[in-house]
C-alpha positions as CSV (number, residue, x, y, z in Angstrom):
1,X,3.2,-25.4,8.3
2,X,5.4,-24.1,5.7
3,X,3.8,-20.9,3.4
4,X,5.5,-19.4,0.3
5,X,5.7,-16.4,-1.1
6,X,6.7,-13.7,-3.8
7,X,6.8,-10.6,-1.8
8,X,8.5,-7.3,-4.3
9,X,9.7,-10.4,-6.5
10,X,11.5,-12.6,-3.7
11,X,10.4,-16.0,-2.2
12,X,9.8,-16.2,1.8
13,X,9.2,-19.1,3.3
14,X,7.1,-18.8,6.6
15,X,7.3,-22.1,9.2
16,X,4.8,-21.0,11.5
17,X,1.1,-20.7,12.6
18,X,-0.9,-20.4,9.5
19,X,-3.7,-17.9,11.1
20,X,-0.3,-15.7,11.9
21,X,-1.6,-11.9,10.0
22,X,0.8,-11.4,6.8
23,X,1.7,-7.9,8.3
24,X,3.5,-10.0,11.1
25,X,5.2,-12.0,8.7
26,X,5.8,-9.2,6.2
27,X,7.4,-7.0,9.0
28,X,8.9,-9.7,10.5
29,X,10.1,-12.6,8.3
30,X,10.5,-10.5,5.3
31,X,12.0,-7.6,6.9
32,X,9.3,-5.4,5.1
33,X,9.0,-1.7,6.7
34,X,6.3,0.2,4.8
35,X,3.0,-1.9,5.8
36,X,2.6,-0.8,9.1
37,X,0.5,-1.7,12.4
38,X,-2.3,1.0,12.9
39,X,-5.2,-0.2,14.5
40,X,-5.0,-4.0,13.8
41,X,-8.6,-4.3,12.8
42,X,-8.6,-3.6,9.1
43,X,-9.8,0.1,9.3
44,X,-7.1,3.0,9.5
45,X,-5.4,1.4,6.0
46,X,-1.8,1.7,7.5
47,X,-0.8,-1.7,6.9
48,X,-1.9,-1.7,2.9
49,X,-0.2,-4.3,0.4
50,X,-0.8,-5.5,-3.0
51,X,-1.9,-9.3,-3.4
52,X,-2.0,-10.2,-7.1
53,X,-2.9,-6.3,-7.4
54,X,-5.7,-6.4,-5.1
55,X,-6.0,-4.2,-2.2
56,X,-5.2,-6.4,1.3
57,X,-5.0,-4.9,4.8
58,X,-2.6,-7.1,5.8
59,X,-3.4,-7.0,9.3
60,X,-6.2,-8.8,9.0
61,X,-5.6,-11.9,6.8
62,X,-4.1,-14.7,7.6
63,X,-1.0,-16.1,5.9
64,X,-2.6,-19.3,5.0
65,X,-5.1,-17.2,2.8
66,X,-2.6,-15.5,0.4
67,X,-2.2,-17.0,-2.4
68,X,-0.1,-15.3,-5.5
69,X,2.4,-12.4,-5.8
70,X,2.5,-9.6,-3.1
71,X,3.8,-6.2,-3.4
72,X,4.8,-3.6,-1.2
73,X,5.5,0.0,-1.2
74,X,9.4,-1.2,-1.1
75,X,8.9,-2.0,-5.1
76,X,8.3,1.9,-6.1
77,X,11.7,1.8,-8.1
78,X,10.5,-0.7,-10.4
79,X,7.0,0.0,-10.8
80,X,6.2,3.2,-12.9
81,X,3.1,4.3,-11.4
82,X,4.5,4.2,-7.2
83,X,7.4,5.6,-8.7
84,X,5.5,8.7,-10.0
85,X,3.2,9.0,-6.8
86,X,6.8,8.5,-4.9
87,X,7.6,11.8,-6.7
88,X,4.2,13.6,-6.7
89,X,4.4,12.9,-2.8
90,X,7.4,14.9,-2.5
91,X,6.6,17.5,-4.4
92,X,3.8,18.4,-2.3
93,X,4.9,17.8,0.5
94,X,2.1,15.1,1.3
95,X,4.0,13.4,3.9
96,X,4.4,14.3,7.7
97,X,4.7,11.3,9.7
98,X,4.8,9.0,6.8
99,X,2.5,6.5,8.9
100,X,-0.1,6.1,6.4
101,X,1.4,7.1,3.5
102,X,2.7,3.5,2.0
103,X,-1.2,2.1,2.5
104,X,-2.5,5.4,1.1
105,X,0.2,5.4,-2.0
106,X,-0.8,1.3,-2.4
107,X,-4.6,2.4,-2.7
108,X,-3.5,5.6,-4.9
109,X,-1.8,3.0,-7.2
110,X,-4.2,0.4,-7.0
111,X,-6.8,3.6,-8.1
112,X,-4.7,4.5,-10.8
113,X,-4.3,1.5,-12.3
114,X,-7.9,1.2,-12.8
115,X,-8.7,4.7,-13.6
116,X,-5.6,6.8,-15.2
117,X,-7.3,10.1,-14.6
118,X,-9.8,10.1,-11.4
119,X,-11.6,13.1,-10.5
120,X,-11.2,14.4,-6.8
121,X,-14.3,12.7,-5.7
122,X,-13.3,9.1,-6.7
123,X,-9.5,9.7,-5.1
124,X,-11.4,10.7,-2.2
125,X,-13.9,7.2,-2.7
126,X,-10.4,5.6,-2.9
127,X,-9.1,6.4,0.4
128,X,-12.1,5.8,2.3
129,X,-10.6,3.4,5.5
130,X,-7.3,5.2,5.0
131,X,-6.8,7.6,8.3
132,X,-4.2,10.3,8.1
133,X,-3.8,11.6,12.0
134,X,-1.7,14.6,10.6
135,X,-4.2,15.9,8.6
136,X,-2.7,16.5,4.9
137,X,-5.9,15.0,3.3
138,X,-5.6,18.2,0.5
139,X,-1.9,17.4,-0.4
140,X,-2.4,14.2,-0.5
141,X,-5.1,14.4,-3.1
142,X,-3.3,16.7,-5.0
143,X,-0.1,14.6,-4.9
144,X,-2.2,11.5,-6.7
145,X,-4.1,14.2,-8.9
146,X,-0.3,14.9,-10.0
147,X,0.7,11.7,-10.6
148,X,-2.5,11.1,-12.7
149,X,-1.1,13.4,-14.6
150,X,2.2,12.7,-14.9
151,X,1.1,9.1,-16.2
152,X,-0.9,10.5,-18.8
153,X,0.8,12.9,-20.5
């Protein structure tokens, strides 16, 4: 079975099994890097894409299910708001590993695209299901409290 789709504004074709997880085929068909394999279950957020600006753990949801346009972390340069958390992220020094950090940033965006100035409490609702084994929870709230900011000024 053939699947298409947009993924950061480019078609992929997939010829495969249609129950194949569109993390596999992200990683491996499309040559995507930033949704990574966590736990494979859905729950540590690692593997975090955008379908039609919806939220997907793309390690649990089969190709044959996605239908639409699907972003990745790898579209920060053209998107205004991962660009900014891209930034904020950097400035404080948010990132150790990087592991969760492209699922977190895809919730962060998804967040601030529906609320331009969330308090700490609902960044922290956000990220609930997102696991960060390194243990930068604070700067990671700050760095999306900063980008909130930087969007709305």
């Amino acid at each position: 079975m053939t699947i298409e789709f947009i993924v950061n504004d480019q078609p992929i074709k997939f010829d495969g099994d249609p129950s194949t997880p569109l993390l596999y085929i992200l990683r491996n068909d499309a040559q995507i890097n930033s949704a990574k394999y966590g736990c494979g279950a859905g729950q540590c957020g690692a593997c975090a894409v955008l379908v039609n600006d919806r939220v997907v753990l793309s390690c649990s949801v089969p190709a044959s299910s996605i239908k639409g346009k699907i972003k990745t972390l790898e579209s920060y340069e053209q998107d205004r708001v991962l660009s900014a958390l891209n930034q904020a992220f950097i400035h404080e020094q948010a990132v150790q590993c990087g592991y969760c950090i492209s699922g977190i940033m895809i919730r962060a965006k998804s967040l601030l695209e529906l609320n331009k100035r969330p308090s700490d409490q609902q960044i922290k609702e956000a990220l609930n299901g997102h696991l960060c084994r390194c243990g930068t929870h604070t700067r990671i709230i700050k760095a999306i409290r900063r980008a909130s900011e930087g969007l709305s000024a």
